[in-house]
Steps between C-alpha positions, in 0.01 A plus 500: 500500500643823423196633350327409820703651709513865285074469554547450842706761523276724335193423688726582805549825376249740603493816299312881562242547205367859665526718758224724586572798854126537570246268497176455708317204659110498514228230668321367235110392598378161357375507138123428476542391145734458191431821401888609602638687766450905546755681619243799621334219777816488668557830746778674298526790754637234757745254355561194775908546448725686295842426338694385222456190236754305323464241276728228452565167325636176510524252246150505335302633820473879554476662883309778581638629858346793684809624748526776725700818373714525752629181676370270154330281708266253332118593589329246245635351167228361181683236319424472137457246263340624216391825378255592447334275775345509829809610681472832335147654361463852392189700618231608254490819604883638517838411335672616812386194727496127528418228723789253606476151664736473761622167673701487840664172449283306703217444238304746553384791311320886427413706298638883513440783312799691402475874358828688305534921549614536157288395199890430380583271774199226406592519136877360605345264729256370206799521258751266745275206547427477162897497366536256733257260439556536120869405524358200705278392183826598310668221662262263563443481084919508451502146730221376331655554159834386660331142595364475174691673208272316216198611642561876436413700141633402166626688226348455183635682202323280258237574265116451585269325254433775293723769572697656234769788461515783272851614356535821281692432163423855350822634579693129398319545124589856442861425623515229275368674184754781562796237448323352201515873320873496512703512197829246486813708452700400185790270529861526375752238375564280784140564686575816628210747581571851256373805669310738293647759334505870664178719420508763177775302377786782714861387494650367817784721484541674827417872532714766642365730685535836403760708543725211565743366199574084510798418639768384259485121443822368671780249349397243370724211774724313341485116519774269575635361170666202401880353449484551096317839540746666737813393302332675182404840701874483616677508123644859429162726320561727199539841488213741442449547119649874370247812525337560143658798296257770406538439160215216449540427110875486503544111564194480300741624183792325592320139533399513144834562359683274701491119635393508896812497731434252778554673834825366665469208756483586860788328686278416765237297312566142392392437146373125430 
């Protein structure tokens, strides 16, 4: 129901296509034969009215209404139902005129001939009738589609009988072969990967840079120690040992005459 009522709506609407200021209306004689209209048979020098043309539509049919410039009344109006049709023909021997069937309401119905100033003017009103009509085939095809979904086009990315593919490996094999050329690095004890050594067989010692000396290696940091090693680093130490005499070969003499005398026992050290 409430699509219904949004068409009806729609056709209700009446919408301006194309407006054109200047526009004139010419008697058209009978056609002797289906040879087409000619716009040259038809007294250009003295047009039967003069005024303005607008074209309108509503729902699927188009309007074409021939109004006066200045008050806008209505002087004849060519409904339109298809295009093109018989409601509009072009001439065969200008673009800049066209005959129109016109209807009063009452049934009946003439033919006019209708002539545009500007060459520009006739290619607009060419150029609204057909947007408008192909926006009506537009729609007509989306509700068609609509009422039957399974009737529309199928995708098919399948394979035909026959049809193969092509796939370029060149690049695959020569990636591969690379990797097969590369040597395994040795291992070390517990399956760790050894790098090789440094080129030209150079030490790894770092290099100064000249002009600068190497700093002086600082303390070495002394670790925590343990019960039994503190109490020994906290028993009394001995005494430095006397300078040597300059005489070098002087205890050498003595020694040989003598027993050695054993040097007397610090006070400090414990003897076990």
């Amino acid at each position: 129901m409430a699509a219904m009522a949004a068409a009806g709506e729609e056709e209700d609407y009446e919408a301006v296509l194309c407006v054109k200021p200047a526009v004139h209306v010419y008697r058209v004689p009978p056609r002797a034969s289906n040879r087409g209209y000619r716009a040259a048979e038809w007294q250009l020098d003295q047009p039967a009215w003069s005024g303005r043309l607008r074209i309108t539509a509503k729902g699927k049919l188009a309007f074409i209404k021939l109004e006066d410039k200045t008050s806008g009344e209505l002087f004849a109006q060519a409904p339109v139902e298809q295009f093109p049709g018989v409601a509009v023909e072009n001439v065969t021997d200008s673009s800049r005129y066209f005959v129109l069937r016109i209807e009063d309401g009452n049934g009946r119905r003439a033919f006019i001939g209708v002539g545009f100033v500007d060459r520009g003017d006739a290619f607009d009103f060419n150029v609204a009738l057909q947007d408008h009509f192909k926006w009506v085939r537009q729609q007509s095809e989306l509700a068609r589609q609509a009422e039957n979904p399974e009737q529309g086009p199928k995708l098919d990315l399948g394979f035909k009988e026959g049809q193969t593919i092509k796939l370029n490996i060149a690049n695959m094999k020569k990636k591969e072969g690379a990797m097969g050329n590369t040597r395994p690095r040795p291992t070390g004890p517990g399956g760790l990967s050894l790098l090789p050594p440094p080129p030209g067989g150079k030490s790894s010692a770092p290099v100064c840079p000249s002009g600068e000396r190497p700093s002086a290696l600082s303390a070495p940091t002394q670790l925590p120690g343990t019960p039994i090693t503190d109490s020994l680093l906290s028993w009394p130490q001995p005494s430095a040992a006397p300078a040597a005499t300059a005489d070098v070969w002087g205890d050498f003499a003595k020694a040989s005459g003598s027993a050695p005398t054993q040097p007397p026992a610090n006070a400090g050290w414990v003897q076990f």
